[in-house]
C-alpha positions as CSV (number, residue, x, y, z in Angstrom):
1,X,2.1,-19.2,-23.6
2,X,4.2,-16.5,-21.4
3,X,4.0,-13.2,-23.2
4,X,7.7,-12.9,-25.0
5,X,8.4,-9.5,-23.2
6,X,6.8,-11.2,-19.8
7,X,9.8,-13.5,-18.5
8,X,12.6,-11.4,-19.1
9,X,11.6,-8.3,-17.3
10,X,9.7,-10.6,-14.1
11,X,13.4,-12.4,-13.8
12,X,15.6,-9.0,-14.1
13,X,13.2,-7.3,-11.7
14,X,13.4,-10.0,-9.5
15,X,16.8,-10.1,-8.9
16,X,17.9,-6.4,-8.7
17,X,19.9,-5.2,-6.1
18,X,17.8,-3.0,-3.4
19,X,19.7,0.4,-4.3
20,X,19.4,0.4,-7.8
21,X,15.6,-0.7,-7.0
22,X,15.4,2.2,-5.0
23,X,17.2,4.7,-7.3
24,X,14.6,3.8,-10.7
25,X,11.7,4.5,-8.0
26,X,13.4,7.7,-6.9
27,X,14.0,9.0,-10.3
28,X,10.6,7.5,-12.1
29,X,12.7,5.2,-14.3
30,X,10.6,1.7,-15.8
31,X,9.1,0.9,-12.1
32,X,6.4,2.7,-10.9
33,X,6.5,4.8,-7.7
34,X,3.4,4.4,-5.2
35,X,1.4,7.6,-5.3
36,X,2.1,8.8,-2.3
37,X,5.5,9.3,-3.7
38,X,4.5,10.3,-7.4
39,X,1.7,12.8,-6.6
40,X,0.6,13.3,-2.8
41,X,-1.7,15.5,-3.2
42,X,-3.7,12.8,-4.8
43,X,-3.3,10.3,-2.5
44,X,-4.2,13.2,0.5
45,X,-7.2,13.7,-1.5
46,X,-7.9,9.9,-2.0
47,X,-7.9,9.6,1.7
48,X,-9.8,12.9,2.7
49,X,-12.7,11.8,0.2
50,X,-12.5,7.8,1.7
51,X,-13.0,9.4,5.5
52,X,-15.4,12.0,4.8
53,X,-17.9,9.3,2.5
54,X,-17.8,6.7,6.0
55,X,-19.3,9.9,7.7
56,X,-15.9,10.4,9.6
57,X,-13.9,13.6,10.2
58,X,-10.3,13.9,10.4
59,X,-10.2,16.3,12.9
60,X,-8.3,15.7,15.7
61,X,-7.8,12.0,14.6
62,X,-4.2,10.0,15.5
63,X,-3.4,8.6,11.7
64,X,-1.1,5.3,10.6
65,X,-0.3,5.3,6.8
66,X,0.7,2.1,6.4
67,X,3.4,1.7,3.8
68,X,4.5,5.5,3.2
69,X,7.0,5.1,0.4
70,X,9.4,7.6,2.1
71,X,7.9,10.9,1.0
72,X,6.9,13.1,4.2
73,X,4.5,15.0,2.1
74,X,0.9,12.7,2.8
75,X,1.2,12.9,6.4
76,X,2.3,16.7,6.4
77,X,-1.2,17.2,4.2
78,X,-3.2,15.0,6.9
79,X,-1.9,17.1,9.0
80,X,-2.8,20.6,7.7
81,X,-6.3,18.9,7.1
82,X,-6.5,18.7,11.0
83,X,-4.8,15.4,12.3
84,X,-3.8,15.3,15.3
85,X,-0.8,13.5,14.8
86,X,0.4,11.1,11.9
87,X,2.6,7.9,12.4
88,X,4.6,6.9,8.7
89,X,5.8,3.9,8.9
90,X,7.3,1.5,6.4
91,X,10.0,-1.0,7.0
92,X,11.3,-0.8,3.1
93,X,11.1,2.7,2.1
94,X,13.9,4.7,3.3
95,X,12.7,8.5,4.2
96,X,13.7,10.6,0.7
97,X,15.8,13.2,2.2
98,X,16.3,15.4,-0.7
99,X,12.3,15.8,-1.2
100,X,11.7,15.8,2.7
101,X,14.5,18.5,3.5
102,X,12.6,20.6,0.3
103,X,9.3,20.4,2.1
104,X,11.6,21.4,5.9
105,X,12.9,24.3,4.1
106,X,9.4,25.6,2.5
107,X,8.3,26.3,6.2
108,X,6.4,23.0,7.4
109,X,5.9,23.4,11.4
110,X,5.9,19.9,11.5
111,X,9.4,19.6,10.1
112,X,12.6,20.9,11.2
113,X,15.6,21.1,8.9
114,X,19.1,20.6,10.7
115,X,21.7,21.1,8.2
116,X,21.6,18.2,5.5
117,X,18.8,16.6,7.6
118,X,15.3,16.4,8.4
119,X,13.5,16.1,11.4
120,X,10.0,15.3,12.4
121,X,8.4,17.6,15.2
122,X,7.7,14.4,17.2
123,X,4.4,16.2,19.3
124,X,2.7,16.0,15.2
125,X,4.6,13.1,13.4
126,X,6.3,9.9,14.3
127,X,8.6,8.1,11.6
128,X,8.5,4.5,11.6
129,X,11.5,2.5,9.3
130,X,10.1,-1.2,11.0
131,X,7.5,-3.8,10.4
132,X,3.9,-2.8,12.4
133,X,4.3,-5.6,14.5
134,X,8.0,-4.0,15.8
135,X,6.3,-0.6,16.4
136,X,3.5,-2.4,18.6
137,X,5.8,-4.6,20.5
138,X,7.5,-1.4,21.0
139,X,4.6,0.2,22.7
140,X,3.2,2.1,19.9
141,X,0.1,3.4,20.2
142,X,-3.0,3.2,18.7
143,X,-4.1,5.1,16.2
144,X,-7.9,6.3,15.2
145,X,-7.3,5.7,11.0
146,X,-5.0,3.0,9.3
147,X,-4.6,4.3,5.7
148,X,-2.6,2.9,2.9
149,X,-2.5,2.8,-1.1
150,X,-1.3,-0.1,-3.1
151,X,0.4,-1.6,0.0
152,X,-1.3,-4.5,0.6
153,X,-0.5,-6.4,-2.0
154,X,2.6,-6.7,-1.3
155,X,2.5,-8.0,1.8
156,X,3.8,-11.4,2.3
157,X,2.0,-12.2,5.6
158,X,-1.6,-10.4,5.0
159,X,-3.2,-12.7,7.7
160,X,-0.4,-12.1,10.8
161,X,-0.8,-8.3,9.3
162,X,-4.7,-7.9,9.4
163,X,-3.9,-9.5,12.7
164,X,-1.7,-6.6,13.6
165,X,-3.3,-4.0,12.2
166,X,-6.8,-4.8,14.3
167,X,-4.3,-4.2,17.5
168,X,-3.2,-1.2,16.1
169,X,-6.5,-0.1,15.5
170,X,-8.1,2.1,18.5
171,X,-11.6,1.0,19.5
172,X,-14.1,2.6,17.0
173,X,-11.3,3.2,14.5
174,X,-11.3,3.0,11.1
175,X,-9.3,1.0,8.1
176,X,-9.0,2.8,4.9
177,X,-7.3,0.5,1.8
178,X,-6.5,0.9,-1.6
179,X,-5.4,-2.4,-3.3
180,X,-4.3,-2.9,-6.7
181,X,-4.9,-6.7,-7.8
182,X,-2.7,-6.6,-11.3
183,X,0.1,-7.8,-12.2
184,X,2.5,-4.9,-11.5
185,X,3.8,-5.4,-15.2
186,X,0.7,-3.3,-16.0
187,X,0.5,-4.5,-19.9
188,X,-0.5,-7.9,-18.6
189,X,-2.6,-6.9,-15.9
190,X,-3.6,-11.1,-15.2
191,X,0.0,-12.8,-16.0
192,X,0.9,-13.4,-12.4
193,X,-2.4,-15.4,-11.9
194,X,-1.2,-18.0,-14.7
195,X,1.6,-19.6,-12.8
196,X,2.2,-22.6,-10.6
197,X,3.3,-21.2,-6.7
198,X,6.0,-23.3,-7.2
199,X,7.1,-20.9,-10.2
200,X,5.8,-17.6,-9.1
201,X,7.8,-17.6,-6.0
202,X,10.7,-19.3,-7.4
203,X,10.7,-17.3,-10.4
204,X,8.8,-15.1,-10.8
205,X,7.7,-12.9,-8.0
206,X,9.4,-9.4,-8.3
207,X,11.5,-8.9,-4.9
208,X,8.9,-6.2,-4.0
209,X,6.2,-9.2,-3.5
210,X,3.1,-9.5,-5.1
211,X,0.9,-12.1,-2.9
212,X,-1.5,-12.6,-5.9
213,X,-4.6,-11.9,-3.0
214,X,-8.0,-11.4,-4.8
215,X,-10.8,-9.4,-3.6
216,X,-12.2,-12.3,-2.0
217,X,-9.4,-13.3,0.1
218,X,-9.3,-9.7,1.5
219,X,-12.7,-9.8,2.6
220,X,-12.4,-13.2,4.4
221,X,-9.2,-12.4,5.6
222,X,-9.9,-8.8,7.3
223,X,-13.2,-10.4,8.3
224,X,-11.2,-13.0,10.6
225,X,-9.8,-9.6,12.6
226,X,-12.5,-7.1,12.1
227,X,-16.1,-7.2,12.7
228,X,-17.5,-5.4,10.2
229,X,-15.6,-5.2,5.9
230,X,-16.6,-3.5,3.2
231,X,-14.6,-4.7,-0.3
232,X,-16.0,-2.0,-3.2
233,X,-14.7,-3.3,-6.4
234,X,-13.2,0.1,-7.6
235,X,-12.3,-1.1,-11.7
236,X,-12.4,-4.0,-13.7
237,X,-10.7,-5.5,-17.1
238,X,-13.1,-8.1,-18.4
239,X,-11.1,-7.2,-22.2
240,X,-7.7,-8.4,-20.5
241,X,-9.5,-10.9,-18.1
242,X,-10.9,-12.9,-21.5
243,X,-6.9,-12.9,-23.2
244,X,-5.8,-14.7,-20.2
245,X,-8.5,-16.8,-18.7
246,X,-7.7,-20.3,-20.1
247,X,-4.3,-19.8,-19.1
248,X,-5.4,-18.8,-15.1
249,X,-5.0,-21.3,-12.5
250,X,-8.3,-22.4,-11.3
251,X,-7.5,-21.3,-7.7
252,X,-7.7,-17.8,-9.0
253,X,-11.4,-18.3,-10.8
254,X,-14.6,-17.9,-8.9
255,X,-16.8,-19.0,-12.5
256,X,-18.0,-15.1,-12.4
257,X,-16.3,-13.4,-14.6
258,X,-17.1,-9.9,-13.3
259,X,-15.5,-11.0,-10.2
260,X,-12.3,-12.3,-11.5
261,X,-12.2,-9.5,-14.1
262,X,-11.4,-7.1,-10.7
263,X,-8.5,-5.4,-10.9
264,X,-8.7,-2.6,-7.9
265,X,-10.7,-2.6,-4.7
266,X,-11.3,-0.2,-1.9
267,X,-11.0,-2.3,1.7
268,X,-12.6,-0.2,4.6
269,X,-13.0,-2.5,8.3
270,X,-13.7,-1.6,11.4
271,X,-13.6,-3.3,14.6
């Protein structure tokens, strides 16, 4: 049986208008922000610790984070940390231009302020509001580190973009992803696994996507693309995993219940 306090929220958020969607996240109201909106510093930190554990340095590196959410303030903090130049790109996420003229006006090099605007210094950072497959065809170049957080499950396509993100990728770089596998109604953390296809994306699927990917279908997917993936299960839910299990489909069940019980993953490939 659908929780009671499920289907009314999955339909309302499905079927809200883009600005108001955009005005909760801004202001912190019911749906979550991605962190490198809520608290960059830990999401710089996420990434510094990811790079440094594969035995690679930043320094000097050309870096792609992959789904920015809008905030500058990651990519300025690569930056300081010795990159040698950072491409934000996001084709949903408009830049936030009240926290990114705040971070102009407290002295970034890599920033310049022009009146109610903000504008990257483009020798250090390159702003990117299209898909990864526009910037290529538009002669982007390759970068040395693909990083995101809680990006990929959202994206619709994840074999055309593991596709894209290998050409992106410059020989001997690196692919650094954090992926969160739950339900994004966090209280019911396996919910979205319980549904025909039929009624999750006719339904039920929030209009930020969730493509219901488990840590399997990462590694075989990146696999096709890369020649070497790592998958690190980075937290499970075996408590929540047991409420829901004889309501999940069988597609989404491997019979190992510490594998289906995943709820976050780390995702590093190379090529």
């Amino acid at each position: 049986m659908i929780p009671l306090d499920y289907l009314p929220l999955r339909v309302v958020r499905r079927h809200l208008p883009d600005e108001v969607v955009r005005t909760l996240l801004r202001r912190h109201i019911i749906i979550k922000p991605g962190l490198e909106t809520s608290a960059p510093a830990e999401a710089i930190q996420r990434f510094l610790e990811a790079i440094t554990f594969a035995g690679e340095i930043i320094g000097g590196k050309r870096i792609l984070i992959f789904g920015y959410g809008g905030n500058f303030g990651v990519g300025l903090g690569l930056l300081h940390a010795g990159a040698r130049h950072v491409v934000l790109l996001d084709p949903y996420a408009r830049p936030d231009r009240w926290v990114n003229l705040a971070l102009a006006r407290a002295g970034s090099p890599y920033l310049r302020a022009t009146g109610p605007d903000v504008v990257p210094v483009p020798e250090y950072l390159t702003v990117v509001d299209a898909s990864l497959s526009s910037y290529l065809a538009g002669g982007g170049d390759q970068v040395d580190f693909v990083l995101s957080n809680s990006v990929l499950e959202h994206v619709i396509d994840m074999v055309g973009t593991a596709g894209d993100l290998a050409r992106v990728t410059a020989p001997g770089g690196q692919q650094f992803h954090f992926v969160d596998l739950r339900d994004h109604y966090f209280k019911y953390p396996f919910e979205m696994l319980c549904h025909s296809e039929k009624v999750w994306r006719g339904v039920l699927n929030p209009g930020s996507n969730l493509n219901r990917l488990r840590a399997r279908d990462y590694e075989r997917i990146f696999s096709a693309s890369f020649s070497k993936v790592i998958v690190q299960p980075l937290a499970r839910d075996l408590r929540e995993f047991q409420k829901a299990r004889s309501r999940i489909r069988p597609e989404f069940l491997t019979g190992d219940d510490r594998e289906d019980a995943i709820t976050r993953i780390f995702l590093r490939a190379s090529l």
